[in-house]
N, C-alpha and C positions, 0 to 999 in steps of 0.2 A: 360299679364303674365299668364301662362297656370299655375291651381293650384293657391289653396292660397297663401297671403301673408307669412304663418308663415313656410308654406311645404321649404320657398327656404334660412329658416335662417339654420345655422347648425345646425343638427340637426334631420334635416326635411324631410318628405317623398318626394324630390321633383320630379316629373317625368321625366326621360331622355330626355334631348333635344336634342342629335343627334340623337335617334332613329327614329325621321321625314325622315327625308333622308335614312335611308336603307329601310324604310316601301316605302316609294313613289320609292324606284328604282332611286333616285338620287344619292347615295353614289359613289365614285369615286374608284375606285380600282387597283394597277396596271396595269391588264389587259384592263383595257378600257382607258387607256393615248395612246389617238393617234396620232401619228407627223408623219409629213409628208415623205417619202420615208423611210420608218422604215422595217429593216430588221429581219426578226426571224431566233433564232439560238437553233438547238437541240445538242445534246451531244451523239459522240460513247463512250459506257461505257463498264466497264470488267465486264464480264462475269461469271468472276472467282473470289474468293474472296483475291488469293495468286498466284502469276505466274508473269516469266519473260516476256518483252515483245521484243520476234524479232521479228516482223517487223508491220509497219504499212504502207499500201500502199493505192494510192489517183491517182484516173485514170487524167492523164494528164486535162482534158480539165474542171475538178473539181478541180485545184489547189488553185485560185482563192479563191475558195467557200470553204477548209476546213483549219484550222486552226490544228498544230499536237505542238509538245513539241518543235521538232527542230524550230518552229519560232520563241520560246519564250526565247532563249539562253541569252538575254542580262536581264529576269527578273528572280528577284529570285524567291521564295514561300514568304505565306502566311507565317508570324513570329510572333507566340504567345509566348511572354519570360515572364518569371517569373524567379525573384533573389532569391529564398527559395532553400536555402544550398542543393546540393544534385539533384535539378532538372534537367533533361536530356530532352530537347526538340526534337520535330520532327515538323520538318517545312514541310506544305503540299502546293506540286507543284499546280499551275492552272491546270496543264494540267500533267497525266503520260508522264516519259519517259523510264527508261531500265523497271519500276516493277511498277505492280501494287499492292496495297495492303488491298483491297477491292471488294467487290462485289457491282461495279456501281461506281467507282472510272470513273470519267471523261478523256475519249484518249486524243481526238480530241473532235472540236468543227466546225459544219455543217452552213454556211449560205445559207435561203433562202428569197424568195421574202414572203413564208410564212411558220409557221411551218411543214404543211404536205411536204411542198416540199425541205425542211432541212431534213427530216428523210429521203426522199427516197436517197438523197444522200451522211445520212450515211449507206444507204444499202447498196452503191455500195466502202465503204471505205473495204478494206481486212485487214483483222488482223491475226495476229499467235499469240497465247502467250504459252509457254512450262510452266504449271498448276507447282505450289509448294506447299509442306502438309500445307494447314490452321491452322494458331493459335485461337482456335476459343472461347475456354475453360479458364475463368481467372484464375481458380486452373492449370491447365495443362501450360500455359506460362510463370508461378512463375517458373517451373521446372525448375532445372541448362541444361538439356540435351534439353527442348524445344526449338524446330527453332525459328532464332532469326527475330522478321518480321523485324527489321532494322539491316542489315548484320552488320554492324561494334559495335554495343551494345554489352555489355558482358553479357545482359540479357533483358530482358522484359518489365522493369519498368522504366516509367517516373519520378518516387516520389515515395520513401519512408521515412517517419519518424513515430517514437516513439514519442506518445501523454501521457507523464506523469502527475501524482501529487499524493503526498503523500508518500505511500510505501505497494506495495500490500501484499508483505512476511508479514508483520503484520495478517493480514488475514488467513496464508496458513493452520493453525490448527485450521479452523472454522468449526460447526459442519454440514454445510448442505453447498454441493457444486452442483450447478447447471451446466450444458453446454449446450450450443445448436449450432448448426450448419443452417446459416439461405440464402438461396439465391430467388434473385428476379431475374423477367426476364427483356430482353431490352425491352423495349416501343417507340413508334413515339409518337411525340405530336398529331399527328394530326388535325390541323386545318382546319376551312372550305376551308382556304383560301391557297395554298401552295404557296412556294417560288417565288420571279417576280422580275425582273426588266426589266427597257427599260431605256437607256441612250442614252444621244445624245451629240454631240459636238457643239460649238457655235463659227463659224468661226469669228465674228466680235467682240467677246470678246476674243477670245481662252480660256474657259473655260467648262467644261465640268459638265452638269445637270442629275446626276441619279434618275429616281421613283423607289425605293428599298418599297419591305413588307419586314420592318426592325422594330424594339421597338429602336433603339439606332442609329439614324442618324448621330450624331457624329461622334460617336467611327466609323459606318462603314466609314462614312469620312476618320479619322485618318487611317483605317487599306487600304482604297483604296489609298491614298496618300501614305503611308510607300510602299508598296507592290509596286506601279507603277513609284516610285519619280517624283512625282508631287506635287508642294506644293499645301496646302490644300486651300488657297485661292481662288485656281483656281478649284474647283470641290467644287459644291452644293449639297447636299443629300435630296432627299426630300422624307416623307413615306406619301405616302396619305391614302384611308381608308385603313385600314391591317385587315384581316378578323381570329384573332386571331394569339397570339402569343404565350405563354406560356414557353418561354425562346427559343422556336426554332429557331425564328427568332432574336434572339440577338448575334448571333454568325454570321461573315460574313461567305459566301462560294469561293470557288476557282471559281465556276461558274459565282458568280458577279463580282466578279473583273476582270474575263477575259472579261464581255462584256464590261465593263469600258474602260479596253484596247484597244480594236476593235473600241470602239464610238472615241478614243482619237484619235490612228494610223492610222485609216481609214476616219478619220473625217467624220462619219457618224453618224448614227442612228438606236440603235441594240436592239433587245427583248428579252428575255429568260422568260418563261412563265414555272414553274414546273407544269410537271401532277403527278398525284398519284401515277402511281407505283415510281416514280422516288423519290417521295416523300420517300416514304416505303423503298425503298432497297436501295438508294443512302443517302435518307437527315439522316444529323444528328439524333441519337436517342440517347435512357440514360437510367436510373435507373436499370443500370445491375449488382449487387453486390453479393459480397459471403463473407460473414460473421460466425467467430469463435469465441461464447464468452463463458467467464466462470462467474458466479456471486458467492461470496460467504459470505453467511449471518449466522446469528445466525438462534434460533428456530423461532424466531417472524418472520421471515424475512426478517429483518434492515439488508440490503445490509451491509458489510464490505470489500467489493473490489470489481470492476469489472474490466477484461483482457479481452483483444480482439484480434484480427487479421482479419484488415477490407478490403476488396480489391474494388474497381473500377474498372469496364472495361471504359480505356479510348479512344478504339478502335485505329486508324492508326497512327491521325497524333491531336495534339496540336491545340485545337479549338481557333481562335482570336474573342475575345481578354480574354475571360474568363481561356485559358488555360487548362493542363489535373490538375493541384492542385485540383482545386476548388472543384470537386466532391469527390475524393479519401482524402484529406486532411479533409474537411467538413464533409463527414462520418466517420472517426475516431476520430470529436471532439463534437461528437454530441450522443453518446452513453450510458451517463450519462444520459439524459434526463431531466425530472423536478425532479431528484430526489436530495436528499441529501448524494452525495457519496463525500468521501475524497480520497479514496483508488485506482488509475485510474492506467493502462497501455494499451496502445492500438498501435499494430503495423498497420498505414495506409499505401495506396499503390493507386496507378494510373498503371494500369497494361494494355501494351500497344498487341493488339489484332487484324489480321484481318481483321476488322469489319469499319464503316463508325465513323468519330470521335466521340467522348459523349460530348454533351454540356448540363447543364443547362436545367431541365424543371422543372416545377410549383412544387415549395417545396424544388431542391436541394437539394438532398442530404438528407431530414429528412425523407423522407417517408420511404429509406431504412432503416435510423436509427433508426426509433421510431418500425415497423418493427421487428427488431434485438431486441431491450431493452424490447416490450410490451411482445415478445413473450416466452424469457426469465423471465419476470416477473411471468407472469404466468404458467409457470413450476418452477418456484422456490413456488410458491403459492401451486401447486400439493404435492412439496415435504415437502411441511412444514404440510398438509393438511390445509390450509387456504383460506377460500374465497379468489379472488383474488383482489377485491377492497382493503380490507383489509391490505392485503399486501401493494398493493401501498400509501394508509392510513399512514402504518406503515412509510413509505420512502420519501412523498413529501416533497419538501420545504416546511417552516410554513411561514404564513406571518411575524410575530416576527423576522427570518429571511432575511427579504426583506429591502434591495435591497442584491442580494446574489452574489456572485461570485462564480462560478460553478470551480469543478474539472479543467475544457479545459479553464479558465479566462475567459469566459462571465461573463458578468458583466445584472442580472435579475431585471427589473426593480420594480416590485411588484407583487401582486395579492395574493390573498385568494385559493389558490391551494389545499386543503382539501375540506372547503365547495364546489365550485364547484364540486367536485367529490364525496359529500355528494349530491347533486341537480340530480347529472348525477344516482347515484344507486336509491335516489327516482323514477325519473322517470322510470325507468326499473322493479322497484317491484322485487326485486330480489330473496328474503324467500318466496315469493308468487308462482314465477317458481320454484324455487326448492322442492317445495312440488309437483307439476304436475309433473315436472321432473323425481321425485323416484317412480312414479305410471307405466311407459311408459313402452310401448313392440309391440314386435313384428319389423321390418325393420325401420321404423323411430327413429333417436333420434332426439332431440329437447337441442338447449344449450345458454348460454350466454357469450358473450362476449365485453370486455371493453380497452379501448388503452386509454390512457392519454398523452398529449405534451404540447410542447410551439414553437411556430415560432418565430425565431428571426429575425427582417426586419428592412429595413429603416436603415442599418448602416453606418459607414462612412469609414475614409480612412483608421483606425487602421485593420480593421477586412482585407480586401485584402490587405493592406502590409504584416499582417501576413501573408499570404497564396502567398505572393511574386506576387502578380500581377499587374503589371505596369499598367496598366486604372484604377486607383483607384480615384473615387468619392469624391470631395472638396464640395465646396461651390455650390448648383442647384440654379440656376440661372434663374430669371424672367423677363420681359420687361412688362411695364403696360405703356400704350400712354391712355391718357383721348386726345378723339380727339374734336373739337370747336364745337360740337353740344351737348357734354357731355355724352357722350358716353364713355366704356370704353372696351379695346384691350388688351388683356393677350398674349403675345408671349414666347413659351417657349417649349425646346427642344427636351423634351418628346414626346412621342403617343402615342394617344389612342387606343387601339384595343379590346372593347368592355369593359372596365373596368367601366364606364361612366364619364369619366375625366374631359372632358367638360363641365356636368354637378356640378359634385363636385368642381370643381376650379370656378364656375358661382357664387356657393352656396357661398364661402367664399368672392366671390367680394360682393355680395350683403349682405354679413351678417356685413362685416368691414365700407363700404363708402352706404349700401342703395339704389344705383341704380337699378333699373327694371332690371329682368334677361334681356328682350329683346334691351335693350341696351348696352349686353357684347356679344362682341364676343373672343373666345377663339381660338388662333391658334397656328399649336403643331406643330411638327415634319420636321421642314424644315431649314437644317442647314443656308439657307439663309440670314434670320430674324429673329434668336433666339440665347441668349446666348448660349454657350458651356454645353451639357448637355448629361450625362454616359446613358441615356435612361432609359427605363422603366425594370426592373427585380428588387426583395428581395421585393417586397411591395412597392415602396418607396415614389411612388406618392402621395397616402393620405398621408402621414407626409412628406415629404420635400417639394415638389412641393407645397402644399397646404400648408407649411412655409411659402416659398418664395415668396407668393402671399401675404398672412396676411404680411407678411412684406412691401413689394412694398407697397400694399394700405395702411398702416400707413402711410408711408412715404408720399405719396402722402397727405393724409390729411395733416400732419404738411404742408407741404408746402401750401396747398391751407388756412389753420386757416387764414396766414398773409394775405393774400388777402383779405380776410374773413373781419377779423376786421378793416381792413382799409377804406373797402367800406361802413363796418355799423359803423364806427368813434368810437371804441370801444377798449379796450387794450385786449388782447388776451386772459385774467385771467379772462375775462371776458364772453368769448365767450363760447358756449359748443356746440357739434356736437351731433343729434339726427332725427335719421329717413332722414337720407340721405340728411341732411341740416345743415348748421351754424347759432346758431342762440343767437341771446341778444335780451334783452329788447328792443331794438328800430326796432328789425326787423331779418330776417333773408335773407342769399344766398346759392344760389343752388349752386352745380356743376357747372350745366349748363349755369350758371351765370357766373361764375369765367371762364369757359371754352372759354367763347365770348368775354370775355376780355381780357383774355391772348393773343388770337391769332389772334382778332379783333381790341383792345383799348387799347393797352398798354400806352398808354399816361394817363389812370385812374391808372395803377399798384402802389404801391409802392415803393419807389427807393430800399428798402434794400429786395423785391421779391426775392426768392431763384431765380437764376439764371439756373437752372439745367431744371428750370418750369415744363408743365405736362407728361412728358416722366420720367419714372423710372427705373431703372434697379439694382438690388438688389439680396442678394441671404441667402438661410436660408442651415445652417448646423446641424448636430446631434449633442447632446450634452447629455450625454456623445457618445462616437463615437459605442457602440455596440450595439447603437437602441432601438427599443422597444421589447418589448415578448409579444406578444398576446397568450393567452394560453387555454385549453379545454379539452373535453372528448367526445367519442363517445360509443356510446354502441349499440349492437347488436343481436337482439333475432334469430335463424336459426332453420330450419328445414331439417336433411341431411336423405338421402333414402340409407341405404346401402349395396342397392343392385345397384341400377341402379347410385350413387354418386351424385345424382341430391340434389343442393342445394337450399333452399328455403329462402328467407328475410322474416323471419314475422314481424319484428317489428325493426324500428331505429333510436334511438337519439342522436341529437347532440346537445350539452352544449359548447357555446363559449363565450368569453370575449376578446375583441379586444377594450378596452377603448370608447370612446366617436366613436362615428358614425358620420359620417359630414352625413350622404344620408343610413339612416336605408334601406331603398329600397334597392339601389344598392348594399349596406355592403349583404344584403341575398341572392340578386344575384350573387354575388360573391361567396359565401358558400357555393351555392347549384351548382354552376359551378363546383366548384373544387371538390364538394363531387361525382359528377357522373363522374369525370375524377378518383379517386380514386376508383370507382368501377370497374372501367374499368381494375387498376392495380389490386387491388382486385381478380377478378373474371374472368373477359375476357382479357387483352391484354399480345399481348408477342411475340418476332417479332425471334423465334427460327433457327437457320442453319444447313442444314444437311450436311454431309461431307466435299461438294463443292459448297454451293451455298444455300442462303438465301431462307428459306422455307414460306415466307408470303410477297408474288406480289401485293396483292391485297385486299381489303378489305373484301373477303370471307373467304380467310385465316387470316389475320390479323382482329380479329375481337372486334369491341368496341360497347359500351352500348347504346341503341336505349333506347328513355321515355317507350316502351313497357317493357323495362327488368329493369327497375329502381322503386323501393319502393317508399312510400310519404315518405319521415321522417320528423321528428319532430324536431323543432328546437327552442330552449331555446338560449335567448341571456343576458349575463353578461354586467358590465359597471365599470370596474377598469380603471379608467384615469392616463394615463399615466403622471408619474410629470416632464416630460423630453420635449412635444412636445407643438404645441401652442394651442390644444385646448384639449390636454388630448387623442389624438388618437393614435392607434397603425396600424401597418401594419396587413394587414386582405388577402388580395386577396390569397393567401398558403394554408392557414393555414387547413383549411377543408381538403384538400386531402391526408395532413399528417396520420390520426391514422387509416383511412380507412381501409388498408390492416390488421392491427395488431388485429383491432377490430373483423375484419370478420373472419379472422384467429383461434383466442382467439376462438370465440365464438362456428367455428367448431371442434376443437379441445378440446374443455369443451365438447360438445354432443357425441363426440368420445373416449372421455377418460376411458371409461370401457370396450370399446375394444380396447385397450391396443395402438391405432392409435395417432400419433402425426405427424402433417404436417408442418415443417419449411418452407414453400415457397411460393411462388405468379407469376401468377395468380392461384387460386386452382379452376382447373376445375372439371367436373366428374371424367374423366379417373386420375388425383390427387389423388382422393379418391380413387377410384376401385385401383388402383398401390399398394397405403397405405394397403389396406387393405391385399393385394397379399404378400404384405412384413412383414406387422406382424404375418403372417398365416409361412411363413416360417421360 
């Protein structure tokens, strides 16, 4: 056992044990699944981001070799439906046929012997398409007179609803009214690892085996089955290592499913490998919103209503299985924040665009939120003259009010939301900069700024029935086989893709039953040999998955007790389990003990032996179903030049509470993961289009944060246990890249605030600033 005994109880720093395998170059990844006569397949893509398409043509003696829309006449599209009153779907074909409605929108599909020789002949495929004006702009597509990107719509939106409670009119003769106008850009996840699969067919079973870099084998199952009708019996998913996902890869593409298709009808063997630019201008992105609020408080700054007008770009077509809701509905019920507001109206929207679909990435929906709510706060804090902790001071939930039910009915599990935000201004010394602060001159200001949240993770089936989405999340499901040498096997449906799941689910088998890490093995992501299971997105792994295990291994105990006591001739009342063993007064047994007997000497058993013996299968739910809220503070000390807009990090902390840690380790690795993805929204990323055609190919244009352009920060961690989960923990892996942008924001916008500059949006580059300042000068 690598590490101490005590590093692998919950709790405990244990060291990752799948990290042996990626260090040694052992890790398996879609791209290196090799079978035998395995063909690669590239993709002709448009061009354009809006245009009709006549004609596609395919030189006779490459007919063979490319695959166009006309072959696909007997299947339909991809169907992501949701039941939420009002929703208008757009099912996305495998393949275009009259229109395309994006830029990298998949024609045709090229086979070769390998990929360079797939691409040359989609060189030689001829296309025309007659270019249509781009919906590219989520304010300009609301418009009544905006082209409609789906002809027969009477508008542009997938989803719109009115997010009430209370009665804002109470409000409207309050004496300080704040607005702000707030938009973020689109983002790529970008992962190391882009999109893959390889599928093949199995003539002696007729069943059909996909390696998908997927987080939700399952569902992609479910959505390859619906999509090609085929029952799911007969098609296996398997994710082997996935080299990062962050909700990118939770969504199926038209891509996979067509090579599914291909390995099924061709009874072959077919590859689709994503490179980067394809990544960038084709693969799903997100976090593109534009947001209208108004807040209005007394003198203190006690919020007494907030109105919004919240939009999502949910780009072309209806991502499966998460659907366009999920974003556009989840930013307009999330704009209350950790605050205590009664007074709520918010118009949300899913507003369909141009653009490659929006799915789901790391935070959903809160980064824009909190975003909108921090930065509004803090100009409501300008107009009251009020620090702006202060303000928020003035507005958190108190714990006296815990467990709360927020404005949008979340339902808040606990936490001390003041003090932590009392720990978060300590650390920043904040009457200490503002005395340096009123000294300054000359082109540098120097400011501070602060963003407060809560992530809410790990939900259950209430929270996506509301938002009408059909793959909604029951009971997560576990498989535990103790095999005859005592050993024990974790099967379940999840993957990991660097979260360290293996480990933390190791952690709980040995903290419940005692066995030596090195006698668990943990296997994930293979709908072959594992219960049914909605995959990895919301957090949910630490608190369900690692439910469903603490469960399983109970159970397993009670069953083995009876064995237990029969062998030491002992009544059960008798018996106590400790340090990985059963033990009485006359003696004790192992596991391993009982494991040689079950499967070796059953003629020693007990007659009244559970029958079910050492295989378990069992499954852990939420209770209550809106999860846990891990919640926090960031603050932000900057230095801005303004002349040249050059922004500087001097200083930045983060204060988190995410309940009990099963793997304090990993819990910080996590943190600091998301917090330099959040810089990225912050400061550098943003995947802008010009006229006709998406302006970031490549990573020089599309650009994200290198360890060289990333601060140390400082990191304070809380420990409010959750009374809802089985060891007090909350969902964590989010939650850091939530206040990111608002904090940084804030903070430039505090150092700019006497030259009359205020920045609503992100990423805030140089040229951000130098604009600002162009614009309050005029």
């Amino acid at each position: 056992m690598t590490g101490d005994r005590k590093d692998w109880q919950i709790g405990g720093r244990a060291p990752r044990v799948e990290d042996r395998r990626f260090l040694d170059g052992a890790a398996r990844f879609v791209a290196d699944v090799a079978l035998p006569n395995m063909l690669d397949i590239a993709f002709l893509r448009s061009p354009m981001p809006a245009a009709k398409i006549r004609s596609v043509s395919v030189p006779d003696e490459l007919r063979d070799n490319v695959i166009t829309a006309a072959d696909l006449e007997r299947l339909g599209p991809i169907r992501a439906e949701a039941s939420i009153v009002g929703y208008r779907p757009a099912f996305q074909p495998l393949l275009a046929g009259d229109s395309v409605r994006f830029e990298g929108e998949p024609i045709a599909a090229a086979i070769g012997r390998s990929r360079a020789q797939a691409e040359d002949i989609i060189d030689r495929i001829g296309l025309q398409l007659d270019p249509l004006p781009p919906v590219l702009d989520i304010i300009d597509a609301r418009r009544s007179d905006a082209r409609r990107v789906h002809e027969s719509w009477p508008n542009n939106l997938h989803v719109e609803s009115l997010i009430t409670a209370g009665d804002v009119a109470v409000a409207a003769d309050a004496p300080v009214t704040v607005k702000c106008s707030v938009k973020s850009a689109r983002q790529n996840a970008a992962p190391l690892e882009c999109r893959g699969i390889a599928a093949s067919w199995d003539k002696a079973s007729g069943t059909l085996t996909a390696w998908i870099s997927a987080q939700s084998p399952h569902i992609f199952r479910t959505g390859i089955a619906r999509t090609l009708g085929v029952p799911e019996r007969l098609i296996r998913v398997v994710a082997p290592d996935v080299g990062g996902g962050f909700g990118y890869k939770g969504s199926l593409s038209s891509e996979e499913v067509l090579v599914c298709w291909l390995a099924i009808t061709r009874r072959g063997t077919f590859r689709w490998i994503q490179d980067r630019q394809e990544s960038l201008i084709a693969g799903a992105n997100s976090r593109e919103y534009a947001t209208s609020i108004t807040i209005r408080a007394d003198r203190r700054g006690k919020i007494q209503a907030i109105e919004a007008d919240a939009a999502a770009d949910a780009g072309a077509y209806s991502a499966f299985p998460f659907t366009a809701c999920l974003e556009g509905l989840s930013l307009g019920a999330l704009l209350a924040g950790p605050y205590a507001v009664e007074n709520y109206s918010v118009r949300a929207s899913a507003v369909v665009t141009n653009k490659p679909p929006a799915i789901p990435f790391r935070g959903t929906a809160r980064p824009g939120a909190c975003l909108v709510t921090e930065l509004a706060i803090d100009a409501l804090a300008r107009a009251v003259d009020l620090e702006p902790w202060r303000v928020r001071m003035n507005n958190l939930i108190s714990p006296s009010q815990m467990p709360y039910r927020s404005a949008t009915g979340k339902q808040l599990d606990n936490g001390d939301y003041p003090a932590l935000l009392s720990r978060l201004v300590r650390q920043l010394d904040i009457e200490d900069f503002r005395r340096a602060q009123a000294k300054e001159t000359g082109q540098l200001r120097r400011g501070v700024g602060i963003a407060f949240y809560f992530q809410q993770a790990a939900y259950g089936t209430k929270v996506y029935k509301s938002l009408g989405i059909a793959s909604t999340p029951g009971f997560e499901q576990v498989a535990l086989i103790m095999q005859p040498d005592g050993g024990v096997e974790i099967r379940t449906g999840v993957q990991s893709h660097g979260q360290g799941l293996e480990t933390s689910l190791a952690q709980v088998v040995f903290h419940e039953l005692g066995i030596p890490i090195d006698a668990i093995l943990i296997r994930h992501g293979d709908t072959g040999n594992s219960p049914y299971s909605t995959g990895v997105w919301g957090s949910r792994c630490g608190v369900i998955v690692s439910g469903a295990v603490m469960a399983a291994c109970r159970e397993l105990r009670r069953r083995c007790m009876r064995v237990a006591a029969h062998l030491l001739q002992v009544d059960e009342s008798n018996l106590r389990f400790e340090g990985g063993r059963f033990q009485a007064l006359s003696g004790f047994v192992t596991f391993s003990e009982i494991a040689t007997i079950w499967y070796y000497r059953p003629y020693d058993l007990p007659h009244d032996a559970d029958p079910m013996g050492l295989e378990v299968v069992t499954g852990y739910r939420p209770e209550p179903e809106d999860g846990t809220f891990s919640f926090g503070g960031h603050g932000v000390k900057v230095t801005v030049n303004v002349e040249t807009g050059r922004i500087s990090i001097d200083d930045y902390v983060m204060v988190t509470d995410a309940g009990l840690l099963i793997n304090p380790l990993i819990a910080e690795g996590q943190i600091y993961g998301a917090w330099a993805q959040g810089m990225g929204t912050a400061l550098f990323e943003a995947a802008p289009y010009t006229t006709f055609s998406r302006a970031a190919h490549s990573f020089r244009e599309y650009v994200i944060p290198s360890a060289a352009d990333l601060p140390e920060p400082a990191l304070e961690l809380g420990e409010t246990r959750s009374p809802h989960t089985s060891y007090g923990q909350k969902g964590l892996g989010e939650a850091a890249i939530i206040p990111v942008g608002p904090a940084i924001a804030n903070a430039i916008n505090d150092a700019l605030k006497n030259d009359g500059v205020e920045i609503h949006e992100v990423p805030i580059l140089p040229a951000t600033i130098r604009r600002a300042f162009r614009d309050a000068r005029q």
